[in-house]
N, C-alpha and C positions, 0 to 999 in steps of 0.2 A: 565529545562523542565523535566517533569516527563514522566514515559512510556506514560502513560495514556493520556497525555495529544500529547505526539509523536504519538500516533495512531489516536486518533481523529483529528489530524493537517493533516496528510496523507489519510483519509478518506475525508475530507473536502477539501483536491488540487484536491483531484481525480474527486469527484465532480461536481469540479467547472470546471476545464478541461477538463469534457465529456460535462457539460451544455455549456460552455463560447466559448469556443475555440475550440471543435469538435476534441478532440486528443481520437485516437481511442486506445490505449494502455499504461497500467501502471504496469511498474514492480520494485519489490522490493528487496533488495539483503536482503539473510539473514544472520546474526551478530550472530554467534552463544556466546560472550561474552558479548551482549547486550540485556540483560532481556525482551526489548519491540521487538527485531526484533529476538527471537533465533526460532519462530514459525509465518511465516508468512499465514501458509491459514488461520487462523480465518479475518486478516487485508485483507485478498484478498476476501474473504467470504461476507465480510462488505461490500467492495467497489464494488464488484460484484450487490450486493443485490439495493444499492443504485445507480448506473449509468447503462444508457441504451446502450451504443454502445463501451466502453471500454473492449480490453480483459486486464485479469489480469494474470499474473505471475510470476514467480523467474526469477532474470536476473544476478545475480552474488551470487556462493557463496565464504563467505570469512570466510574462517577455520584459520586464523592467531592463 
């Protein structure tokens, strides 16, 4: 799986579980050794933009 395609899979759960399932919250840890997760507000920016009742935020960071 590509970043690219890891960010759109993540925008597309999120979603579906603000439309589907009514989950008011999605957060995402940031990877700073993983290219697709080393900056996550643009991915939270997106999911924002596209769901109506989900807050978005950082929930773990992992500095390994």
């Amino acid at each position: 799986m590509s970043g690219r395609d890891a960010l759109h899979q993540a925008i597309e759960l999120s979603v579906a579980a603000d439309d589907d399932l009514g989950v008011n919250g999605a957060y995402f840890r940031v990877h700073h050794f993983a290219p697709q997760g080393t900056s996550p507000m643009p991915l939270l920016s997106a999911i924002a933009a596209r769901t109506k009742h989900i807050e978005v935020g950082t929930g773990v960071i992992d500095m390994r």
